[in-house]
C-alpha positions in Angstrom: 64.8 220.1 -238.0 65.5 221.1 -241.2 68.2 218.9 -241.9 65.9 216.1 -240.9 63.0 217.4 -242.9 65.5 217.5 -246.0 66.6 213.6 -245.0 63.3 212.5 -244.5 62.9 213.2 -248.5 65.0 210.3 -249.5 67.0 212.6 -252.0 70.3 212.2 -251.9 72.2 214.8 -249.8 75.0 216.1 -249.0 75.6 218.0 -245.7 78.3 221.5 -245.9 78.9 222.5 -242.8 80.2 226.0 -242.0 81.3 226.6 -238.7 84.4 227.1 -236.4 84.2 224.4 -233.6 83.7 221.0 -234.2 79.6 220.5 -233.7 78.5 216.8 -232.0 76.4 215.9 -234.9 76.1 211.8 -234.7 72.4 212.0 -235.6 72.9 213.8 -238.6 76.7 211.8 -239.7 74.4 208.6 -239.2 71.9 209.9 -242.1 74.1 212.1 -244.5 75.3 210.0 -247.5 78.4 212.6 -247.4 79.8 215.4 -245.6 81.6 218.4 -246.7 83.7 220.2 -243.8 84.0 223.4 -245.2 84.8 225.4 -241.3 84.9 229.5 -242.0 85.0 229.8 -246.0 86.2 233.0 -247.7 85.1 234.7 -250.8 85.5 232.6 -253.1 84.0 229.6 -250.7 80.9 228.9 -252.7 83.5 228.1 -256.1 85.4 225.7 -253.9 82.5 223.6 -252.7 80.8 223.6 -256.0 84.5 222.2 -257.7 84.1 219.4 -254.7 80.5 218.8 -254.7 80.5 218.4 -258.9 83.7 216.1 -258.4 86.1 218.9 -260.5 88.4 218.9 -257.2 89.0 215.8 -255.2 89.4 216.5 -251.5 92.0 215.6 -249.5 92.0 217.5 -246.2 92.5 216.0 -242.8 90.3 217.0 -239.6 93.1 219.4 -237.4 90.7 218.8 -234.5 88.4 215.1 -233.4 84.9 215.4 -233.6 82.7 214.5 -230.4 79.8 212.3 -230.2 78.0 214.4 -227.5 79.4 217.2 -225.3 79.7 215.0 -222.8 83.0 214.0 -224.2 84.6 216.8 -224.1 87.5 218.0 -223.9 88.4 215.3 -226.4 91.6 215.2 -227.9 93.8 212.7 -230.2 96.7 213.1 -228.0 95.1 212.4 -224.7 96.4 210.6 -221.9 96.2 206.6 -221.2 93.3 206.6 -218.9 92.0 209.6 -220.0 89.0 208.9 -222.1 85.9 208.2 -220.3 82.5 208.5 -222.0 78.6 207.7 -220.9 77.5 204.5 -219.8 76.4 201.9 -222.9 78.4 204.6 -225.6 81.4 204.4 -227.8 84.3 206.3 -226.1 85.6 207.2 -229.7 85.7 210.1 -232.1 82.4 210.7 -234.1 85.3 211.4 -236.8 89.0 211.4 -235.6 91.7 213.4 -235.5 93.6 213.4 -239.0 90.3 212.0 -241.1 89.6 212.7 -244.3 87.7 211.2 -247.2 88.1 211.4 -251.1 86.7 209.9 -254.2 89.2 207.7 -254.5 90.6 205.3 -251.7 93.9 204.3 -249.9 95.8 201.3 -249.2 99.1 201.5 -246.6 101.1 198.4 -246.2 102.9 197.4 -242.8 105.2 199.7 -242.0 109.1 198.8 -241.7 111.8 200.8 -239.9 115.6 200.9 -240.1 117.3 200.0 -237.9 115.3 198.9 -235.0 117.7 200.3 -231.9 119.3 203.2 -232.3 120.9 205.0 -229.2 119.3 208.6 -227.9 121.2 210.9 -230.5 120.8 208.0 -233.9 118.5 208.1 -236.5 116.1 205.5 -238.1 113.7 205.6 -241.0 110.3 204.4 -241.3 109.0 203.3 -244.6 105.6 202.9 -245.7 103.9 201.6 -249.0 100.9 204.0 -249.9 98.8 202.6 -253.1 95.6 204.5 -254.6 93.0 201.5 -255.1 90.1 203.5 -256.3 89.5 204.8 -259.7 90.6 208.3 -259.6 93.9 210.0 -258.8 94.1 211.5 -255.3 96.4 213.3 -253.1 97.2 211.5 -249.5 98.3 213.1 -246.1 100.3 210.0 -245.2 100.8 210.8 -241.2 103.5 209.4 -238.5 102.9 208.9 -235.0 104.8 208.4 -231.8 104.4 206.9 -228.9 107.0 206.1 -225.7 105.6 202.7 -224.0 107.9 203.7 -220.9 108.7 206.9 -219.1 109.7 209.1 -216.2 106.1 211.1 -216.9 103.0 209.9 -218.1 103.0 210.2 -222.1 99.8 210.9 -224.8 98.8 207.5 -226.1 100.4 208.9 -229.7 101.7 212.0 -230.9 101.4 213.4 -234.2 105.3 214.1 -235.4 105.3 214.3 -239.5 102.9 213.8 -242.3 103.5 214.0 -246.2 100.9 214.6 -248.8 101.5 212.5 -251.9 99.6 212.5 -255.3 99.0 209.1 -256.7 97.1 208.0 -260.1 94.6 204.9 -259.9 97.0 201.6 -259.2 100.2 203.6 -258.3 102.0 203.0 -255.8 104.8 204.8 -253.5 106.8 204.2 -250.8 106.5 207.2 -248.5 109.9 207.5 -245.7 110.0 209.5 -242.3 113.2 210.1 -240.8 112.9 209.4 -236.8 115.7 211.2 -234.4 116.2 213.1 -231.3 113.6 216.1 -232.3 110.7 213.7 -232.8 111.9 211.0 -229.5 112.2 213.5 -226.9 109.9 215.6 -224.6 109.8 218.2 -222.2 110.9 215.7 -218.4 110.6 216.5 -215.4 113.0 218.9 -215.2 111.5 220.8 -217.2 113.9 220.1 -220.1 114.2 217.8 -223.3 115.1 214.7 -222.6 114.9 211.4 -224.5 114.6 208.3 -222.3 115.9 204.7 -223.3 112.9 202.0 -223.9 110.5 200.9 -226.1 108.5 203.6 -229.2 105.8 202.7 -231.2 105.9 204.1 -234.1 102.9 204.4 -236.3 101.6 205.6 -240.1 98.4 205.9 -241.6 95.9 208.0 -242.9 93.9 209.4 -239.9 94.7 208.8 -235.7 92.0 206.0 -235.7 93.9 204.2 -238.6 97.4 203.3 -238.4 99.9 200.4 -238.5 102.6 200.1 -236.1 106.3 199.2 -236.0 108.3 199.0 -232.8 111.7 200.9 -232.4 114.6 200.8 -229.2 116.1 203.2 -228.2 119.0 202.3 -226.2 121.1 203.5 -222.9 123.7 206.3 -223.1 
């Protein structure tokens, strides 16, 4: 109520929150001009969101967790299963905020990804390249992050998997291309058998700044 009372003012506002769970708060995210996740803050907490709030810092921190619309969506995770996700009738089935989100004062651009080569047997190695470029007005750091995910498989696989991520610092207009290395440790999984395994077929593999924002590249991985 207070927050609303506050709103209702039509000054603009900025809503901290401190707390250690993510809170379903799509009422309030609608409203807010800007939030400020600021979770369990230590002594010197009050200095750091002052340095953000007054634009001395530039924030660049990624949500670790998604944010629900309503508890009804819970549990609600980035990694979930293909038919996993269900939600109410007539609502969004997505994040109020994804995993991996994050806002600055200055904005990102990420080019299609490439990825060298494009078949590589169980044990090889490719690398995924990305072009990252700061189109806003100040510099920013970036958590550029990779995903995986196995189109076929033995066992039923998370839609995408978080498996690297690089924060870069970029001036206004720079530019950078930003490589993952992809192998064995980020294409296998824990099989049937209870043991790590990496299974011929078809990977997406996927960069961008947040789960919810990502371009793709395909990648085989062939037979023994």
């Amino acid at each position: 109520e207070l927050v609303r009372a506050v709103l209702d003012t039509g000054k603009p506002t900025v809503l901290v929150l401190i707390n250690g769970r993510p809170p379903a708060i799509p009422e309030l995210a609608e409203r807010a001009p800007a939030i400020i996740e600021a979770w369990y803050l230590g002594q010197e907490g009050g200095t750091a969101v002052a340095e953000v709030l007054f634009g001395d810092v530039n924030p660049s921190g990624k949500l670790p967790v998604s944010f629900p619309r309503s508890v009804g969506q819970l549990p609600l995770f980035y990694n979930r299963k293909p038919t996993a996700r269900r939600g109410y009738l007539f609502d969004s089935t997505q994040p109020l905020f994804p995993f991996g989100h994050g806002l600055s004062y200055t904005a990102f651009a990420y080019a299609a990804p490439t990825i060298a080569p494009a078949r590589i047997p169980p044990d090889g190695r490719a690398t995924v390249s990305v072009e990252v470029t700061n189109t806003g007005v100040r510099a920013g750091d970036e958590v550029v992050q990779l995903y995986l995910r196995a189109e076929v498989s033995r066992a039923t696989r998370p839609v995408m998997e978080l498996k690297g991520f690089r924060r870069i610092t970029l001036a206004p207009g720079e530019r950078r291309l930003v490589t993952f290395e992809v192998g064995p440790e980020q294409l296998s999984y824990h099989g049937p058998e209870r043991k790590r395994v990496i299974e011929p077929g078809r990977f997406q593999v996927m960069v961008g700044g947040s789960s919810n924002a990502v371009k793709a590249v395909g990648l085989d991985v062939t037979g023994p």
